[in-house]
C-alpha positions as CSV (number, residue, x, y, z in Angstrom):
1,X,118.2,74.5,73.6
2,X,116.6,71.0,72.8
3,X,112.9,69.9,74.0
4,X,112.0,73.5,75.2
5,X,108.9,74.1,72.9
6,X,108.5,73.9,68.7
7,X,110.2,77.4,67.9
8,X,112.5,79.8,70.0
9,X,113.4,83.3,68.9
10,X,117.0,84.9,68.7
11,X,116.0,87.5,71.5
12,X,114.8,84.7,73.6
13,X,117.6,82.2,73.1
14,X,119.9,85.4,74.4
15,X,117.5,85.7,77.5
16,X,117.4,82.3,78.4
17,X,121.3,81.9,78.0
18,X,124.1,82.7,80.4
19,X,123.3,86.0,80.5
20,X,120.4,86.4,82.3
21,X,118.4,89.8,82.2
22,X,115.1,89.7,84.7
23,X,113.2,91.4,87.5
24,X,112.6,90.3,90.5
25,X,109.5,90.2,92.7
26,X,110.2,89.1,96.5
27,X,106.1,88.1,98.3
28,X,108.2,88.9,101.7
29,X,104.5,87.9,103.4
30,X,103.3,85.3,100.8
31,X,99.4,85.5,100.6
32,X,99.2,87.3,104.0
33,X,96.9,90.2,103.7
34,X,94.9,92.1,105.5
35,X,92.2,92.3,103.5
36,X,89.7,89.5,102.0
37,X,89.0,90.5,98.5
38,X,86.7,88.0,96.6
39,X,88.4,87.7,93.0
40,X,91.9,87.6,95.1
41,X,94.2,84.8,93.3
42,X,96.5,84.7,96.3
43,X,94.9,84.5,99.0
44,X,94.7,80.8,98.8
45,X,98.3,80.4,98.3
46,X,99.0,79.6,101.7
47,X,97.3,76.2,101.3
48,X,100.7,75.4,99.8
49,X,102.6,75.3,103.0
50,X,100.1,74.2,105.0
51,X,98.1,77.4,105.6
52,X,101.2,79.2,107.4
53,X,102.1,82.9,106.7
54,X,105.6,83.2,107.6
55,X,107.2,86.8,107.1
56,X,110.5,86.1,105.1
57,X,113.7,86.6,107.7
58,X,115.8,89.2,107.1
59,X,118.5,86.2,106.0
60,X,116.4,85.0,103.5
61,X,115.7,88.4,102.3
62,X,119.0,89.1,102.1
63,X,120.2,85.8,100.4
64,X,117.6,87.0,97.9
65,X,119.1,90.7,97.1
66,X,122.7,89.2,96.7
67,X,121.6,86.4,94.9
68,X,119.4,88.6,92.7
69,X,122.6,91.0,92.0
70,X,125.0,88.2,91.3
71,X,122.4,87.0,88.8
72,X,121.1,89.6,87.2
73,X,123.5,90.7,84.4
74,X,121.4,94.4,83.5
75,X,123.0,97.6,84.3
76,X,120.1,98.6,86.8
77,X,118.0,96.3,88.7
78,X,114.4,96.1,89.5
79,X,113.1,94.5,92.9
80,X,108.6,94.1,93.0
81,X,107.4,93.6,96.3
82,X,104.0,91.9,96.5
83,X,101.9,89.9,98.3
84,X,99.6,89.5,100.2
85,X,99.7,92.7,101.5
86,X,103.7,93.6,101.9
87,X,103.4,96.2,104.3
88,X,103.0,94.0,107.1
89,X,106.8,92.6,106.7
90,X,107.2,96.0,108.7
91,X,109.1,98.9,107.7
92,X,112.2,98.2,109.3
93,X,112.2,95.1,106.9
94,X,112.2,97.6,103.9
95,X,114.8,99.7,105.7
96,X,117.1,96.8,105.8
97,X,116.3,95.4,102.3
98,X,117.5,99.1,100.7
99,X,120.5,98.6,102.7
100,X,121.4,95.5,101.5
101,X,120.5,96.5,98.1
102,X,123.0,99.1,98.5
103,X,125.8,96.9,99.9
104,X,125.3,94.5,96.7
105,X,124.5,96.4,93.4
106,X,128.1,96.9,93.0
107,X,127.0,100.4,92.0
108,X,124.4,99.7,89.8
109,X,120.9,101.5,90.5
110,X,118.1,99.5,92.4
111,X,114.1,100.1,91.3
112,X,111.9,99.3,93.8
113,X,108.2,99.2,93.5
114,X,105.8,98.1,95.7
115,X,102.1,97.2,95.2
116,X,99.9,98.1,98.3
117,X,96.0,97.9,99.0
118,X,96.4,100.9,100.8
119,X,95.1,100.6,103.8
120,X,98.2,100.7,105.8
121,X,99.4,103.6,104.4
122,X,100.6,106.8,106.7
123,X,102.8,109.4,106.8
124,X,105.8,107.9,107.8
125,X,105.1,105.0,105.3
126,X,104.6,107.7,103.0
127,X,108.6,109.7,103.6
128,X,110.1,106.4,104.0
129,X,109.2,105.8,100.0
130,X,109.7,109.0,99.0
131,X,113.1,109.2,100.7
132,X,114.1,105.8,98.7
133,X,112.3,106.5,95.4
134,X,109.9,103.8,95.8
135,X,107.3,103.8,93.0
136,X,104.0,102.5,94.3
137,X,101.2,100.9,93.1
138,X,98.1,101.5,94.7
139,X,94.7,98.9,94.3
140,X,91.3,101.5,93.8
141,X,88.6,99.7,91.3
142,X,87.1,103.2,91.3
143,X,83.8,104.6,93.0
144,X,83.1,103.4,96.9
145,X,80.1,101.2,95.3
146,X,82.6,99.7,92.6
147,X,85.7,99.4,94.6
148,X,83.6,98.0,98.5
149,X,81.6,95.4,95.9
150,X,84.5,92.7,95.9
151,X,87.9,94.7,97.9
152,X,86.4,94.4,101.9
153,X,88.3,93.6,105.2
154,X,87.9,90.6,106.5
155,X,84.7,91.0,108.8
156,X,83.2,92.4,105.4
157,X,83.5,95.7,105.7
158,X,84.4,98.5,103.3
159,X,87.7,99.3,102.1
160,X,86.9,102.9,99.9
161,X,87.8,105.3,102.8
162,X,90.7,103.6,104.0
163,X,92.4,103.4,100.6
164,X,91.2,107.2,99.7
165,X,92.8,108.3,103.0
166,X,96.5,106.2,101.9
167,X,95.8,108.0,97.9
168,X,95.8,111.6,99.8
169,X,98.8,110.4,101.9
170,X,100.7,110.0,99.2
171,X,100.0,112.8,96.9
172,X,100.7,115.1,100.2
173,X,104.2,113.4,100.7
174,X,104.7,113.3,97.0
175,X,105.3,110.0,96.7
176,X,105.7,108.8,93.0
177,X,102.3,106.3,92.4
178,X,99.9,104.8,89.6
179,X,96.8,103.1,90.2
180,X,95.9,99.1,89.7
181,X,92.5,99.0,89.0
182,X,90.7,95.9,88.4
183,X,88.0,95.1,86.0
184,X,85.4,92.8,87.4
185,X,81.6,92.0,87.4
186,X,81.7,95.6,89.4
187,X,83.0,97.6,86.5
188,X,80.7,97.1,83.7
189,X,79.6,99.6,81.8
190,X,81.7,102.2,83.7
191,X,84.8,102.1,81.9
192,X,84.9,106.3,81.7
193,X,83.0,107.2,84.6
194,X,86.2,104.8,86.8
195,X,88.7,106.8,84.6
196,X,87.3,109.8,85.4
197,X,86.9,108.9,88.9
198,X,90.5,108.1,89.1
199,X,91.5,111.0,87.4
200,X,89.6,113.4,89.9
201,X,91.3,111.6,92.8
202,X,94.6,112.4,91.3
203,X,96.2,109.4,89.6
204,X,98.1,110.2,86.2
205,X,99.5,106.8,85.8
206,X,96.7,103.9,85.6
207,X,96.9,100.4,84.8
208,X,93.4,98.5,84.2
209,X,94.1,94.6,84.7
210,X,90.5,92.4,83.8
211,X,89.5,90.4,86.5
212,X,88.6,86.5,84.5
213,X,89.1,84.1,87.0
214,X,87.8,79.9,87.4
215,X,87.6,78.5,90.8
216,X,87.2,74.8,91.9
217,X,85.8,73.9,95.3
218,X,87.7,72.6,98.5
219,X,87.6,72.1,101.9
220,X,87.5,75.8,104.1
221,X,91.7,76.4,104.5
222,X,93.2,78.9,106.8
223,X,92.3,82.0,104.1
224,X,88.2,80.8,105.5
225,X,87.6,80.3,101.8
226,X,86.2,77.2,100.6
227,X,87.3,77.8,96.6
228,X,90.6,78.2,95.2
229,X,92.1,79.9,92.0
230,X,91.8,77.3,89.3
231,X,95.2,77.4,86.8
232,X,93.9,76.9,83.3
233,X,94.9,73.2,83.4
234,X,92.7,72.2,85.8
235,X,89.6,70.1,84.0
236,X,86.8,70.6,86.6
237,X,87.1,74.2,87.1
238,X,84.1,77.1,87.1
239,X,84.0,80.8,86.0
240,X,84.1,82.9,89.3
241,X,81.5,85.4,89.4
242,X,82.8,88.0,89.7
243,X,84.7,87.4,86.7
244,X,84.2,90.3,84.1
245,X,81.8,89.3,80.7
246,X,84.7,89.9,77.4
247,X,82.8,91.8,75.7
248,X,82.1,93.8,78.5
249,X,86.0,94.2,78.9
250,X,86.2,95.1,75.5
251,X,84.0,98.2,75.8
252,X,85.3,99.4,79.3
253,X,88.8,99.7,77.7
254,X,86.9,101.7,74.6
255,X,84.8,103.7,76.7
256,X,88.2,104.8,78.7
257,X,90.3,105.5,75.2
258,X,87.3,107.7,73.8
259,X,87.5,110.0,76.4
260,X,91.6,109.7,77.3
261,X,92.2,110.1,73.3
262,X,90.1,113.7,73.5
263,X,92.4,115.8,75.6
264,X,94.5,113.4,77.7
265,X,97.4,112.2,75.3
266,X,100.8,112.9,76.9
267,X,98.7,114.1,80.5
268,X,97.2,111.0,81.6
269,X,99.3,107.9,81.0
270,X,97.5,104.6,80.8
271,X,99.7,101.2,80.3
272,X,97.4,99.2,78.3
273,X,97.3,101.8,75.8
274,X,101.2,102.5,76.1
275,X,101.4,99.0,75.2
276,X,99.0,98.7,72.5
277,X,101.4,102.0,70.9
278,X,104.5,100.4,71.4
279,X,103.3,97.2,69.2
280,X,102.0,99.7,66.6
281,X,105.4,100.6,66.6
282,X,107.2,97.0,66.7
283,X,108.7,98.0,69.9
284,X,108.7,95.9,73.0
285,X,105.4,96.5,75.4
286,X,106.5,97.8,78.7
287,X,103.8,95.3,80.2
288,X,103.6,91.2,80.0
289,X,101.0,90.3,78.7
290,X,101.3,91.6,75.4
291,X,104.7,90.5,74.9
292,X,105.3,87.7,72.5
293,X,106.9,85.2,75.5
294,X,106.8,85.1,79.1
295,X,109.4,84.4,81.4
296,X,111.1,87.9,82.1
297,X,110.7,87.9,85.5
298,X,111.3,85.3,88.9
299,X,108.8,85.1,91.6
300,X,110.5,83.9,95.2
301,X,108.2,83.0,97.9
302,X,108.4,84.1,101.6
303,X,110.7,80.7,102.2
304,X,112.4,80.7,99.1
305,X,110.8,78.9,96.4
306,X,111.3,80.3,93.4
307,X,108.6,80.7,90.3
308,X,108.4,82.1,86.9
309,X,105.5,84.2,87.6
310,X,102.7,85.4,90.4
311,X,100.2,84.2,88.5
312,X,101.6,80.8,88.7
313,X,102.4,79.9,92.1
314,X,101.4,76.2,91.7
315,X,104.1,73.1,93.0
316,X,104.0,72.2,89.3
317,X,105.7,75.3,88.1
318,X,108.1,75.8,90.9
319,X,111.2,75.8,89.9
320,X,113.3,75.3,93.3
321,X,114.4,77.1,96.2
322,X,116.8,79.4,96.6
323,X,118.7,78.0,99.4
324,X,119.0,75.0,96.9
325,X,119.6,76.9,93.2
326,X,120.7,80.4,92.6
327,X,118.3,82.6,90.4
328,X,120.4,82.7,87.7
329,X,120.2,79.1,87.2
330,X,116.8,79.2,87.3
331,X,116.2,82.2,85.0
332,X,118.9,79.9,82.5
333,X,116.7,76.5,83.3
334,X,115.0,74.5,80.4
335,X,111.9,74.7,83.0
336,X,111.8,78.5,82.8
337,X,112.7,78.2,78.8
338,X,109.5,76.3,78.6
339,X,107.9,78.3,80.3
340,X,108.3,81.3,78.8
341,X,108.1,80.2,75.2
342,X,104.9,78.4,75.8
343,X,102.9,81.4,75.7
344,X,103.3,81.5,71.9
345,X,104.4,78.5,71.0
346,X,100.4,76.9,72.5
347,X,98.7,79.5,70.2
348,X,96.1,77.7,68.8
349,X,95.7,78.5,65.0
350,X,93.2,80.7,64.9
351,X,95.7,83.1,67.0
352,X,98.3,82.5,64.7
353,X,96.0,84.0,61.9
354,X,94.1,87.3,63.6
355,X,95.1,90.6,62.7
356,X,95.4,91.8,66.3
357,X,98.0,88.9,67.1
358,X,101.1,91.7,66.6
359,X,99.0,93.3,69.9
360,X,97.5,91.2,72.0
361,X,99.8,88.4,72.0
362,X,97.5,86.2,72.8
363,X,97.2,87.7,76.2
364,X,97.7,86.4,79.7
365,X,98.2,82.5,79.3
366,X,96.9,82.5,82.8
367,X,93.3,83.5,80.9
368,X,93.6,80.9,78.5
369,X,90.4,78.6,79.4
370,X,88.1,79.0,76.0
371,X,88.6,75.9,74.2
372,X,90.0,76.3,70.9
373,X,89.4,72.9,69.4
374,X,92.9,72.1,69.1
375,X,94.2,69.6,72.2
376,X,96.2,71.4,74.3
377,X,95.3,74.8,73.0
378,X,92.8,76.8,74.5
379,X,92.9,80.7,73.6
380,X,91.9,83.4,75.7
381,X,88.8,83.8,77.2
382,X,88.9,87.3,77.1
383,X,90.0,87.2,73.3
384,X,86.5,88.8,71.9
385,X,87.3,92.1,74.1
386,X,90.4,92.6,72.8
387,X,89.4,92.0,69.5
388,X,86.6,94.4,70.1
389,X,89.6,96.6,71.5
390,X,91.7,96.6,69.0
391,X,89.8,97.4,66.2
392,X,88.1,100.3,67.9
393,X,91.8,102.2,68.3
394,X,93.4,100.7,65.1
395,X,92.9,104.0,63.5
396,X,94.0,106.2,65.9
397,X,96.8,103.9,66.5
398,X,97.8,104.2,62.7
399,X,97.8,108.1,62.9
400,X,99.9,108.0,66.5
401,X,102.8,105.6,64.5
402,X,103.3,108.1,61.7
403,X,103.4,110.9,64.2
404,X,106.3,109.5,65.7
405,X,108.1,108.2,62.7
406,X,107.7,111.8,61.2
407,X,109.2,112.9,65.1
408,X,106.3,114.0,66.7
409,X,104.5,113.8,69.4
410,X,101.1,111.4,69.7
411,X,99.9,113.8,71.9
412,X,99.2,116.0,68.9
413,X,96.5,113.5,68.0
């Protein structure tokens, strides 16, 4: 596979290759949302096709689920709805996608999960899910005062209640859930009292995602806002503020392990350090951006353009449409190859020589603003939390991996 980047690993040359093994996220609303959160990155992604947020027709939709089976070449399949806010496709749009799941797995089992800001939620959103096994993720940054700083409606106000009221919704209906919480400006310093929070309120599966974002000015566009998410190519771009300090990063992520490591192994379940266990271990992260490439999953738009991830939904990246290509050709493409491979074959050498490389990966390339000094280079911005990271859990790490080669559990930690 010539021209695709300097190196290319066996496991990657067999993803990249006829067959094709990805998951799929369908944004049935695009950036539509009912909600106006500062640090959002896709609210501004309407600006793209001309400030328009179509819901995707139930053709495309189903164009998408066929095309996605006939693709996909894994023996069960994974389907991420996003947005924007995807609950206001409507349910009988989610009704209609399990069917046609159903009518084209050729038997093979169908994931769906479903990130939500909560706000919509009720108790018939609530047994739909649970009736289809619908794993949600649901958007709290913690306390009302953490959470209401940057997640508010669109007249400004608060968001806390409305979400709390979906959370209990869902635990009533036992709906299967984990929480997406965001580390921002909002979060410093109260890395364990947010876990704890979050704990209290009933989540047992959390994932913490840092909040780094650089913004460049333009004219007001149909979100009202007058900045947009920068990509880390653009060359005039400024660090949002609300954009979480590294270091700070670094010691909400400790502060959360100290206490989780004391009496919450194998009860609580938090992805970043699932991930950080499995690269103890030489085993694949179940998460991104810690993996060594990207390029394991296709992002299709409510009219059908397809991209290799959310985080890049810029015209540059696209990769077609799918009325045009089918998504295995573009999982196969020498775009998406590039793509993917990038995110370790543009690690500057200072990367290539850190200790905490095997972990971190390098991160999210979609953080990658700090100039490294080599052209074309730049490594993470957030590279001194994770450092800071890292080293703090290294030795509890260590002990977990010999638990587990010896057969036991880390949770006897």
């Amino acid at each position: 596979m010539g021209g695709v980047g300097d190196t290319i690993s066996l496991s990657e040359a067999s993803r990249f290759g006829r067959n094709t093994a990805f998951s799929l996220m369908l944004k049935p609303v695009g950036s539509k949302c009912n909600l106006r959160c500062s640090y959002c990155y896709y609210l501004d992604k309407s600006s793209i096709y001309g400030g328009r947020e179509p819901v995707m027709s139930l053709s495309l939709m189903e164009r998408c689920i066929r095309d996605f089976c006939d693709s996909c070449d894994l023996p069960e399949l994974t389907v991420e709805w996003h947005g924007g806010e995807p609950l206001l496709a409507g349910m009988d749009f989610f009704r209609r996608a399990v069917a046609f799941e159903k009518k084209y797995s050729g038997g093979r089992p169908v994931h769906n999960t479903l990130q939500t800001n909560g706000t919509l939620l009720n108790a018939e959103w609530a047994a739909f899910f649970r009736d289809n096994n619908f794993l949600l993720g649901l958007s709290l940054d913690g306390p009302e005062d953490v959470h209401d700083r940057f997640r508010r409606t669109s007249s400004g106000g608060g968001t806390f209640r409305s979400v709390m009221h979906g959370m209990e919704t869902l635990l009533k209906e036992r709906v299967e859930f984990n929480t997406l919480t965001t580390i921002s400006k909002a979060g410093e310093g109260r890395g364990a009292e947010v876990y704890r929070f979050l704990k209290a309120a009933g989540s047992r599966y959390m994932q913490f995602m840092p909040v780094y974002e650089h913004i460049e000015p333009v004219l007001p566009d149909s979100s009202g806002r007058s900045m947009h998410i920068a990509p880390p190519t653009a060359g005039d771009s400024v660090l949002a503020p609300w954009s979480v300090d590294p270091d700070a990063f670094g010691r909400y992520l400790c502060d959360i392990f100290d206490v989780w490591v004391k009496g919450d192994v194998g009860k609580y379940f938090v992805l970043t350090f699932d991930a950080a266990l499995s690269s103890w271990c030489g085993v694949q992260p179940g998460i991104c951006t810690f993996c060594e490439s990207c390029g394991g999953n296709l992002t299709v738009e409510h009219n059908g353009d397809i991209y290799p991830c959310d985080h890049f939904v810029y015209p540059q990246w696209c990769l077609g449409n799918i009325r045009d290509i089918s998504l295995r050709e573009a999982a196969t493409s020498p775009a998406q190859a590039r793509f993917g491979v990038s995110k370790r074959n543009t690690l500057p050498a200072a990367c290539l020589r850190c200790e905490w490389l095997r972990a971190c990966r390098g991160g999210c390339p979609k953080h990658r603003f700090a100039d490294s000094r080599e052209q074309g280079r730049n490594i993470s911005s957030l590279c001194s939390g994770y450092r800071r990271f890292y080293s703090h859990i290294a030795p509890v790490m260590d002990r977990m991996r010999v638990l587990l080669s010896e057969g036991r559990s880390p949770a006897e930690i």
